[in-house]
C-alpha positions in Angstrom: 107.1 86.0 108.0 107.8 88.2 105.1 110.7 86.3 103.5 108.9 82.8 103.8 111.1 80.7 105.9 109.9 79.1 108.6 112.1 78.7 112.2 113.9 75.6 113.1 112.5 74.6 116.4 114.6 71.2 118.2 112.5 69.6 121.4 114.7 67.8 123.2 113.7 65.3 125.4 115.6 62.4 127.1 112.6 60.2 127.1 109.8 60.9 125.1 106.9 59.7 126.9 104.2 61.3 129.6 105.3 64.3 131.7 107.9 66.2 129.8 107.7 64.4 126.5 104.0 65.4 126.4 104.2 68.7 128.0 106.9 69.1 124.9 104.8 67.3 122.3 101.5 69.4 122.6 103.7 72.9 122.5 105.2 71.5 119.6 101.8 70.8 118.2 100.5 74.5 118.5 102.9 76.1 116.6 101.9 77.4 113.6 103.6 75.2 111.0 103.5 77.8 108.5 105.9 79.6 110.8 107.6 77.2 112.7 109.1 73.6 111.8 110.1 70.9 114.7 112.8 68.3 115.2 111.9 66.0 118.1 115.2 64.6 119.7 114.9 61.7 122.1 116.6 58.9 123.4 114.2 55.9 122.3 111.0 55.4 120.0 107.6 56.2 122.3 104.2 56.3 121.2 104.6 60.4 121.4 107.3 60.0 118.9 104.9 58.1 116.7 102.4 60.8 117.2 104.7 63.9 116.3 106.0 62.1 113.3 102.6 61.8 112.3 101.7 65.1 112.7 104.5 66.0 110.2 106.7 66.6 112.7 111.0 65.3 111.8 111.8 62.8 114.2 115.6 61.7 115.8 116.7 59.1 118.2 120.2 59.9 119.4 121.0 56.5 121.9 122.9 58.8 124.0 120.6 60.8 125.6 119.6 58.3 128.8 118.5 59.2 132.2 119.5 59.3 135.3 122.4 62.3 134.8 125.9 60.1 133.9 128.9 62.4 133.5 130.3 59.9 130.2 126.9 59.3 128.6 126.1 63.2 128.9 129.3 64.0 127.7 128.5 61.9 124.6 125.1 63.2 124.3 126.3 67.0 123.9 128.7 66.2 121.8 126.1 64.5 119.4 123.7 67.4 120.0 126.0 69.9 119.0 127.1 67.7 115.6 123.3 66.9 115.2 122.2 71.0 115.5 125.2 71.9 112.9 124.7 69.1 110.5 120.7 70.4 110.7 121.2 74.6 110.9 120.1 74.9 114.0 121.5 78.6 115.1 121.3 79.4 118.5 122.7 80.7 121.4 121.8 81.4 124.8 121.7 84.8 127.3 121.5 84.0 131.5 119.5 87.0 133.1 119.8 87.7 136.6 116.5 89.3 136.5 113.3 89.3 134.6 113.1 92.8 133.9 116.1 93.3 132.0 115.4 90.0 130.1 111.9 92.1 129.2 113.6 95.1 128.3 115.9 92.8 126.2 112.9 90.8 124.3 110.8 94.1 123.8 113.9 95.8 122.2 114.6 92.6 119.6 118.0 92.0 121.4 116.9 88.7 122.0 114.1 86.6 120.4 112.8 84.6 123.2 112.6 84.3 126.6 111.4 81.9 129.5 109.2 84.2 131.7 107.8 83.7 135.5 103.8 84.9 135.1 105.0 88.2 136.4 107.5 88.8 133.8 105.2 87.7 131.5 102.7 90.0 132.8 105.6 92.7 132.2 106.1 92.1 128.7 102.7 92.1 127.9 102.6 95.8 129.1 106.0 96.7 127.8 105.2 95.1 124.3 101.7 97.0 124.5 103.7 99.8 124.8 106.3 100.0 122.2 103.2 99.1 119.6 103.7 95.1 119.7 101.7 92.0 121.1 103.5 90.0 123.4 102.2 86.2 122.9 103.5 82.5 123.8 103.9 80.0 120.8 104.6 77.3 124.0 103.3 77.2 127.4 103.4 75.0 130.8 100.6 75.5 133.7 103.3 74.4 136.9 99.7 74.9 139.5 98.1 72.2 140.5 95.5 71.6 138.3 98.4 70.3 135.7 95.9 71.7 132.7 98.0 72.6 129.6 96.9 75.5 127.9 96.2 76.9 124.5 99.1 79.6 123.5 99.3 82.9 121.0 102.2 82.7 118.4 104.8 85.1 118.8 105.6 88.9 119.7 104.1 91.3 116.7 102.1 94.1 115.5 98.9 93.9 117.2 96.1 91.3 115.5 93.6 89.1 117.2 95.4 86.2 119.3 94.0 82.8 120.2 92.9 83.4 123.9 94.9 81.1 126.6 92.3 79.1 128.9 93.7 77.1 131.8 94.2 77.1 135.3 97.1 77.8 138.0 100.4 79.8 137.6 102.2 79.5 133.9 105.3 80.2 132.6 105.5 81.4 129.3 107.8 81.5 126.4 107.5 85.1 124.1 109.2 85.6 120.9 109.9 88.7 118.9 108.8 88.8 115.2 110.9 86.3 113.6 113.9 87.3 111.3 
């Protein structure tokens, strides 16, 4: 990043523990902290909350967030969040796609900085990034195949450079980002 500053990344998780609290804990731990910094949000201490914190990692509990889904406890829970991501600069805002190509076109072009891709659209913006001069790459990833192997990720969308190469088995979904601000 040219002006030094690093992006605010916030993994939320209801319960920070196996399944989606390490899924969430080992993409958080391949970011390149040089480029990124991450908040951990959760609803009670864990072991993995130990573990991120250790790893340099800010740390919150917010009580609200509980599981199963309850209407009044969610409720409570966004409105937390959103105090929580204001009081901490957290920018953000969201775009629905109703298809994967357009999402592409929109990532490629800079309209947007990251994107939740299906293997084929991730396939897609590889090609389209290729392209337009860039390197499509994944600072997060989750294998959804059956092998449940979590892989190893590039950083971000950029000129072209040498990018850690992503191991693993079954079909992935990826997360690409532009170049960051």
């Amino acid at each position: 990043m040219s002006d030094g500053a690093r992006i605010e990344v916030a993994q939320v998780v209801t319960r920070f523990i196996a399944g989606a609290g390490g899924v969430a804990l080992r993409g958080a731990l391949e970011l390149d902290t040089a480029h990124y910094h991450v908040t951990v949000v959760t609803g009670a201490r864990s072991a993995l909350l130990d573990q991120a914190e250790a790893a340099g990692m800010d740390t919150v509990v917010e009580p609200s967030l509980v599981a199963p889904i309850a209407p009044r406890s969610d409720a409570t829970a966004l409105s937390r969040l959103t105090t929580l991501f204001r009081a901490r600069g957290f920018d953000f805002d969201y775009v629905l796609y109703s298809n994967y190509e357009r999402q592409v076109d929109d990532l490629v072009a800079g309209r947007i900085d990251v994107a939740w891709n299906s293997p084929l659209a991730w396939v897609r913006a590889r090609r389209a990034a290729g392209a337009a001069g860039l390197h499509a790459s994944a600072p997060v990833m989750r294998d959804t195949g059956r092998t449940n192997v979590n892989s190893r990720s590039p950083t971000r969308m950029e000129k072209p450079a040498t990018a850690p190469k992503m191991s693993g088995k079954g079909n992935c979904s990826y997360t690409a980002a532009t170049r960051p601000p």
